[in-house]
Biotite code that builds the C-alpha atoms (Angstrom):
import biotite.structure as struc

atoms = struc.array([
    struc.Atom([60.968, 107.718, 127.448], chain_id="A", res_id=1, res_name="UNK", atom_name="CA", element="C"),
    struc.Atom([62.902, 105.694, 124.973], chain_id="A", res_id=2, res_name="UNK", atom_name="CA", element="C"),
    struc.Atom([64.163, 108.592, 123.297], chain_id="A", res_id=3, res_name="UNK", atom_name="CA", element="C"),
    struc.Atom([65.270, 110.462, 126.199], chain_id="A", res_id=4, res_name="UNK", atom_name="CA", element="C"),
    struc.Atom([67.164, 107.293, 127.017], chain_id="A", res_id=5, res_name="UNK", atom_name="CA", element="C"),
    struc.Atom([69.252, 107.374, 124.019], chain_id="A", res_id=6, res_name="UNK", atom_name="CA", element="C"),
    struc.Atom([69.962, 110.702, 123.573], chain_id="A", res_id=7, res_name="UNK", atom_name="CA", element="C"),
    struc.Atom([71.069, 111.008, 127.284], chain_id="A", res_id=8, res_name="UNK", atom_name="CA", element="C"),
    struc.Atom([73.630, 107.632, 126.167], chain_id="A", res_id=9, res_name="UNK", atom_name="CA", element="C"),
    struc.Atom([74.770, 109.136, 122.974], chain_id="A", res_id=10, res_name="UNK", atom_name="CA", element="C"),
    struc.Atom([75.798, 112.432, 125.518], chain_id="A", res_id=11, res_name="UNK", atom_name="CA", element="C"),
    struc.Atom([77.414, 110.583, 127.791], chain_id="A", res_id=12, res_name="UNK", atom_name="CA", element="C"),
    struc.Atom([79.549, 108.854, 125.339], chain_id="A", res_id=13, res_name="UNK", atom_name="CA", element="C"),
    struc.Atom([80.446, 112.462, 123.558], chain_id="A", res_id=14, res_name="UNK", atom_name="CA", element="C"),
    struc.Atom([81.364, 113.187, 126.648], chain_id="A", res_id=15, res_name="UNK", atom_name="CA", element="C"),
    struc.Atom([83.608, 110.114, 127.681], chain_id="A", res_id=16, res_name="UNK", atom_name="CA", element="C"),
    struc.Atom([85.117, 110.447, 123.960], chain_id="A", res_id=17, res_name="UNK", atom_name="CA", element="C"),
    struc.Atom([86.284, 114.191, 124.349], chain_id="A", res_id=18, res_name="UNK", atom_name="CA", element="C"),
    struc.Atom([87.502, 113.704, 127.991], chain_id="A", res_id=19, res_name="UNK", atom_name="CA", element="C"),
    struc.Atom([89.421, 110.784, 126.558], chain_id="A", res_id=20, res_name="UNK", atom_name="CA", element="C"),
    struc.Atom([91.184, 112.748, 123.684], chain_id="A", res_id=21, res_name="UNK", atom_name="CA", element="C"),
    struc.Atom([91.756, 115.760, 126.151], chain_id="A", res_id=22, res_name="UNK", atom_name="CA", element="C"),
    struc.Atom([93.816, 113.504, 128.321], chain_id="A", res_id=23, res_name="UNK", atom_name="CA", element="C"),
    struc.Atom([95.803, 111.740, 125.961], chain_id="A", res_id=24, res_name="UNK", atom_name="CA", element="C"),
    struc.Atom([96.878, 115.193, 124.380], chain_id="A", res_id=25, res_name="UNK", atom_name="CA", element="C"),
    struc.Atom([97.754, 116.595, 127.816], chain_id="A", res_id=26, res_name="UNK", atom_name="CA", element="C"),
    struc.Atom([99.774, 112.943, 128.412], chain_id="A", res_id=27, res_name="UNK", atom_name="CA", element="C"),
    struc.Atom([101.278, 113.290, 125.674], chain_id="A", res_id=28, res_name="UNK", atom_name="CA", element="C"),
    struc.Atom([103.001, 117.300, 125.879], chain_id="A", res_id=29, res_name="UNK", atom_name="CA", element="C"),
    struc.Atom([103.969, 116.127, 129.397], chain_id="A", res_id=30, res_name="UNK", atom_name="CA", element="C"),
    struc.Atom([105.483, 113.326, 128.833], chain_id="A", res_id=31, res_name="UNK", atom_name="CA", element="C"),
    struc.Atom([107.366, 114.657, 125.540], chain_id="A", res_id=32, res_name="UNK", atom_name="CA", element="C"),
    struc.Atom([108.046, 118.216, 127.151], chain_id="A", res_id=33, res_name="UNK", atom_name="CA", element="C"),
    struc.Atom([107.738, 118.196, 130.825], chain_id="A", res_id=34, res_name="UNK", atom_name="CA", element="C"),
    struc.Atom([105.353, 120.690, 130.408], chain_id="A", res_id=35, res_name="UNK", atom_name="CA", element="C"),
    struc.Atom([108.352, 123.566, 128.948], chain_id="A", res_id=36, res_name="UNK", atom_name="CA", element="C"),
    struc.Atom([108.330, 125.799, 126.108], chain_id="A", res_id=37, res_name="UNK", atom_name="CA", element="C"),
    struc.Atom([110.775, 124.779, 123.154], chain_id="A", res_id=38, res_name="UNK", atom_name="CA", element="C"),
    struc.Atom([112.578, 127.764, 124.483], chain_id="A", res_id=39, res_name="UNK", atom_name="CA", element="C"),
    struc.Atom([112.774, 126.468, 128.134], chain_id="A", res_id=40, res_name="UNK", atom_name="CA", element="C"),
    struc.Atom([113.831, 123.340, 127.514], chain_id="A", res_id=41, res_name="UNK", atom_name="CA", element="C"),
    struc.Atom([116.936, 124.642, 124.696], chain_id="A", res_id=42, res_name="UNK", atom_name="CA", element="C"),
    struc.Atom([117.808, 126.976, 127.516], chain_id="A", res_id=43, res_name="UNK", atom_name="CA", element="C"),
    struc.Atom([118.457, 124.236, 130.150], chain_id="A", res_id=44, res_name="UNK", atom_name="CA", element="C"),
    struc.Atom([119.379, 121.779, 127.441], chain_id="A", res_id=45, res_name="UNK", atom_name="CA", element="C"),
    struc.Atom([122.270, 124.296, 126.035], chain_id="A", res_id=46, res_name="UNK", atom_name="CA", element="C"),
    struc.Atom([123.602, 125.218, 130.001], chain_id="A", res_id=47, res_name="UNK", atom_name="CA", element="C"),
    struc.Atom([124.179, 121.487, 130.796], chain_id="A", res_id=48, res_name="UNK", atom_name="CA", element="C"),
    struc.Atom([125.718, 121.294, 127.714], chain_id="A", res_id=49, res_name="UNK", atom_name="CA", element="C"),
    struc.Atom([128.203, 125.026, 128.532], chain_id="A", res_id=50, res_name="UNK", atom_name="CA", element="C"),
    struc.Atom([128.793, 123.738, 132.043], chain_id="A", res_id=51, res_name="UNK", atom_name="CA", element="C"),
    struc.Atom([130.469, 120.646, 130.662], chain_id="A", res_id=52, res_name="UNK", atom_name="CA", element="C"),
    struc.Atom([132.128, 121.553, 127.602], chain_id="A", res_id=53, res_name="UNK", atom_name="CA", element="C"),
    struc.Atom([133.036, 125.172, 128.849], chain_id="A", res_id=54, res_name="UNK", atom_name="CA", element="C"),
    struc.Atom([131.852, 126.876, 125.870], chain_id="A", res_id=55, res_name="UNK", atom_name="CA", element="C"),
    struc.Atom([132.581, 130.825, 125.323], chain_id="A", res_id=56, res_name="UNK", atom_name="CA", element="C"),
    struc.Atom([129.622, 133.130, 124.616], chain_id="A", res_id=57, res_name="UNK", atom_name="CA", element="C"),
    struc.Atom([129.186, 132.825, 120.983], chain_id="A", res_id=58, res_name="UNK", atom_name="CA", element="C"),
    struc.Atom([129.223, 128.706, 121.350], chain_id="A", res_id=59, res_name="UNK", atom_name="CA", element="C"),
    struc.Atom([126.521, 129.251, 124.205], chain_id="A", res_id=60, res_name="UNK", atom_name="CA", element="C"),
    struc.Atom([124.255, 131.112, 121.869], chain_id="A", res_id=61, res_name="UNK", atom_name="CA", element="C"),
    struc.Atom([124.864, 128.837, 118.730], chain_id="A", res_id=62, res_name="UNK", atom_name="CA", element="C"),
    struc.Atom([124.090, 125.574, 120.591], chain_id="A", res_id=63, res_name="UNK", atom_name="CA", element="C"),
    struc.Atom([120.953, 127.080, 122.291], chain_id="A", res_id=64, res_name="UNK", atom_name="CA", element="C"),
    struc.Atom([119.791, 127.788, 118.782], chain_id="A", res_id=65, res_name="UNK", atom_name="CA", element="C"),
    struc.Atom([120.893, 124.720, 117.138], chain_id="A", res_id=66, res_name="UNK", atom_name="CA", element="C"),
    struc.Atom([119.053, 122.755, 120.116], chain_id="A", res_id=67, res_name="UNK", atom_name="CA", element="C"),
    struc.Atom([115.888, 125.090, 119.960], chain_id="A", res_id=68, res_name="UNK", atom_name="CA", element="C"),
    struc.Atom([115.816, 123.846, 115.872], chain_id="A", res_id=69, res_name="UNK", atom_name="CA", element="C"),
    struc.Atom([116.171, 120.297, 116.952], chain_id="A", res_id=70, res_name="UNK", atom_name="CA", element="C"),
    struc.Atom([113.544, 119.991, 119.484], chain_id="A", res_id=71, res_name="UNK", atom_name="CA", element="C"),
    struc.Atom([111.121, 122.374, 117.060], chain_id="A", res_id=72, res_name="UNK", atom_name="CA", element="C"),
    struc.Atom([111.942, 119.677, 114.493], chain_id="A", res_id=73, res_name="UNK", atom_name="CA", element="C"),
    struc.Atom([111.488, 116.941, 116.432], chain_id="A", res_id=74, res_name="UNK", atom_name="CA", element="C"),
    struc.Atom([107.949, 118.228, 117.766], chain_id="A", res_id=75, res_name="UNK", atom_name="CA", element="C"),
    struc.Atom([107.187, 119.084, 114.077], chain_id="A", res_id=76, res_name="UNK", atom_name="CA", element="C"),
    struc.Atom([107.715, 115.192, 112.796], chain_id="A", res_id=77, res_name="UNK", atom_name="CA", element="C"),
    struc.Atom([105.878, 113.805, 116.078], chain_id="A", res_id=78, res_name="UNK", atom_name="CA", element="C"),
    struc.Atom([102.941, 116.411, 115.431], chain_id="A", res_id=79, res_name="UNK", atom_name="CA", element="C"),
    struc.Atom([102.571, 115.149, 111.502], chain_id="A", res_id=80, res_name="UNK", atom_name="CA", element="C"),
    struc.Atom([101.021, 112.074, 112.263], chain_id="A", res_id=81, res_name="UNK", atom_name="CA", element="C"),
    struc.Atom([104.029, 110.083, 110.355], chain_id="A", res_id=82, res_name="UNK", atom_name="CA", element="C"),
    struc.Atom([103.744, 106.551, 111.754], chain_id="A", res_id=83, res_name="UNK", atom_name="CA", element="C"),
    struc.Atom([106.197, 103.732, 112.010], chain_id="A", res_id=84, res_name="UNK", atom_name="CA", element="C"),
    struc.Atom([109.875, 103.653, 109.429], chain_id="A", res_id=85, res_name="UNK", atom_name="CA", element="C"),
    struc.Atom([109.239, 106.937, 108.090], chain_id="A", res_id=86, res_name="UNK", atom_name="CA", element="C"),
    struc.Atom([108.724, 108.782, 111.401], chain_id="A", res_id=87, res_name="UNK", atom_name="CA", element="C"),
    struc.Atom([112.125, 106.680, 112.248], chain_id="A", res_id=88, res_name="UNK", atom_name="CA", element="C"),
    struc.Atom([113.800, 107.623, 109.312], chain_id="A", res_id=89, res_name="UNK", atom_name="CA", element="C"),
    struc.Atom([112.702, 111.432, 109.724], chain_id="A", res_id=90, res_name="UNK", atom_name="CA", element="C"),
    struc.Atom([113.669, 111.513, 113.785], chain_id="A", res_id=91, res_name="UNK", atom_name="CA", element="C"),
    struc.Atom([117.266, 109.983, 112.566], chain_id="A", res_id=92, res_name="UNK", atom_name="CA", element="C"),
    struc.Atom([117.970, 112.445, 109.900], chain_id="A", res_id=93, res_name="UNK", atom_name="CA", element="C"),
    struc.Atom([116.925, 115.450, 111.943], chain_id="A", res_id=94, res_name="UNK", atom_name="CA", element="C"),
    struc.Atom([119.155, 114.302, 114.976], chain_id="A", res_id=95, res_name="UNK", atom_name="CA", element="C"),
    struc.Atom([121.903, 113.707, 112.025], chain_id="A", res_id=96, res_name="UNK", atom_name="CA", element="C"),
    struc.Atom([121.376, 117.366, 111.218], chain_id="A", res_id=97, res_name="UNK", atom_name="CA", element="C"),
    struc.Atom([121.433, 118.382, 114.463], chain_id="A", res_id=98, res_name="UNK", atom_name="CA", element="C"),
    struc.Atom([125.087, 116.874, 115.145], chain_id="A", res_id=99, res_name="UNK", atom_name="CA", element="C"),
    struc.Atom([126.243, 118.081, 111.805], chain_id="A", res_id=100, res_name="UNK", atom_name="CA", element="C"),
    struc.Atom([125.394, 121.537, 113.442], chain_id="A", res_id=101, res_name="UNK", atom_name="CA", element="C"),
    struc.Atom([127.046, 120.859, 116.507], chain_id="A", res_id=102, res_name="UNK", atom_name="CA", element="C"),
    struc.Atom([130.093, 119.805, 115.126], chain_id="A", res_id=103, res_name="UNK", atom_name="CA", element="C"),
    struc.Atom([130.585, 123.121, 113.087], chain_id="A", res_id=104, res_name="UNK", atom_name="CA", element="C"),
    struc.Atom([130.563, 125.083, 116.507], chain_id="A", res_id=105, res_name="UNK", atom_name="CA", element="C"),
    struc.Atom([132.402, 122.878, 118.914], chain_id="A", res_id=106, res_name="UNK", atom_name="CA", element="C"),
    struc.Atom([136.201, 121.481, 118.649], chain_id="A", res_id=107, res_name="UNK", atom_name="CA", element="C"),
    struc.Atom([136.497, 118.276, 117.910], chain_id="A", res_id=108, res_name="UNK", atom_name="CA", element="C"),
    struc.Atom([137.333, 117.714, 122.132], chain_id="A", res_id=109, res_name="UNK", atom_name="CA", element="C"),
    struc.Atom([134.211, 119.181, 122.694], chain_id="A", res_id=110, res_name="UNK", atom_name="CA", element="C"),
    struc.Atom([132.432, 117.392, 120.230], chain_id="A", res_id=111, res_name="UNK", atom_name="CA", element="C"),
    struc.Atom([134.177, 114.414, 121.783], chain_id="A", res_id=112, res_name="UNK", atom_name="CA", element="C"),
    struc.Atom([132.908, 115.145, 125.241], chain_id="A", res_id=113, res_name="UNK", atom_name="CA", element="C"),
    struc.Atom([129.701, 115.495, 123.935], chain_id="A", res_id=114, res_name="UNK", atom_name="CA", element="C"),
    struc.Atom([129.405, 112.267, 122.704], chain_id="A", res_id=115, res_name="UNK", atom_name="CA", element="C"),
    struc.Atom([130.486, 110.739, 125.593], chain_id="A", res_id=116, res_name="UNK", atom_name="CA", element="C"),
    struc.Atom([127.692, 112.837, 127.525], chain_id="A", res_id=117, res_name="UNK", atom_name="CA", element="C"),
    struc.Atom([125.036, 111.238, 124.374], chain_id="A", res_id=118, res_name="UNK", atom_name="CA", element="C"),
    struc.Atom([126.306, 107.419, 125.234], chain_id="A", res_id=119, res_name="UNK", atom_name="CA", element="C"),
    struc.Atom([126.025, 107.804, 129.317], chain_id="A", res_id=120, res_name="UNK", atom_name="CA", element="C"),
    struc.Atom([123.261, 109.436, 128.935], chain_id="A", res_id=121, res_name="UNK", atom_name="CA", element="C"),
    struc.Atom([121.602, 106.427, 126.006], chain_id="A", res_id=122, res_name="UNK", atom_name="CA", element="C"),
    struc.Atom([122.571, 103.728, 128.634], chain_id="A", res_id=123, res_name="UNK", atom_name="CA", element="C"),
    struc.Atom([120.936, 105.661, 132.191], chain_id="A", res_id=124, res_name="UNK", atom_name="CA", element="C"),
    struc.Atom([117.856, 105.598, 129.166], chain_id="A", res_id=125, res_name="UNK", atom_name="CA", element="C"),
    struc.Atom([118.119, 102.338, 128.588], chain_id="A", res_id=126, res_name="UNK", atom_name="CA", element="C"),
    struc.Atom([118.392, 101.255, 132.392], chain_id="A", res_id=127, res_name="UNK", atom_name="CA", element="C"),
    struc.Atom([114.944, 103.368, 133.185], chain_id="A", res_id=128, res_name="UNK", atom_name="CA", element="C"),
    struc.Atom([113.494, 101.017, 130.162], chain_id="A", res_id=129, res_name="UNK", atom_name="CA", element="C"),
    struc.Atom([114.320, 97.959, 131.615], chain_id="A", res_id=130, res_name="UNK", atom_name="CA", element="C"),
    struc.Atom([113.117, 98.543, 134.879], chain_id="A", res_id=131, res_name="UNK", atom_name="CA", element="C"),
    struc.Atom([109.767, 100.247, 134.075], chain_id="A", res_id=132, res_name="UNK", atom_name="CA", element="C"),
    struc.Atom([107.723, 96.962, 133.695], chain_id="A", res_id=133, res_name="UNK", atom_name="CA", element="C"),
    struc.Atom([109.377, 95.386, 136.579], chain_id="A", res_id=134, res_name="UNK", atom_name="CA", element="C"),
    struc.Atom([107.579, 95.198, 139.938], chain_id="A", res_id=135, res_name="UNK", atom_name="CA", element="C"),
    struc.Atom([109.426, 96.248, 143.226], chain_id="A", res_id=136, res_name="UNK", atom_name="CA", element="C"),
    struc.Atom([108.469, 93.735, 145.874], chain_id="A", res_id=137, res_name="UNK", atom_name="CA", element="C"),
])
């Protein structure tokens, strides 16, 4: 009886364990992918970008590409299991890349407008940050 006990607990914590692991994995491509492909997300990425900057054909294709590499980059570093100033210091000089990319296919006015789009679009971020923790009441 005593045996039948524990083997039925060490089960049910197997169990808990892998259903654990299996949602933190799903959490985690959600939240860093919305649930898109790499190709998905360079596509809509790279038309936001066209629609703004009015970029001709062959600057449509080369930022699709160039934003394809980033995010494949970016999901390579997060995937390595590099923790803390390194994984820092590998996301910064793979963004650095990436706009070192970007600003051999755009003008410098679209490059411009582009980093105007990058610091809206850092402070909406860091307006969603603040509030997260807050309450409504």
């Amino acid at each position: 009886m005593k045996m039948t006990k524990i083997f039925l607990l060490i089960i049910l914590c197997f169990c808990y364990f892998i259903g654990f692991a299996q949602t933190e994995e799903t959490e985690d491509v959600i939240e860093n992918s919305g649930g898109k492909t790499v190709e998905e997300r360079a596509t809509n990425q790279s038309t936001k970008i066209a629609s703004k900057l009015n970029l001709n054909e062959d600057q449509k294709a080369k930022v699709k590409t160039a934003i394809a590499n980033r995010i494949t980059k970016m999901q390579a570093i997060k995937q390595s299991g590099v923790k803390g100033k390194e994984r820092g210091t590998q996301m910064r000089e793979a963004a650095q890349s990436f706009t070192t990319e970007m600003k051999t296919i755009l003008s410098p006015e679209q490059m411009s407008q582009l980093e105007e789009m990058r610091a809206k679009g850092k402070g909406k971020n860091k307006e969603k940050r603040k509030g997260k923790g807050k309450k409504e009441g």
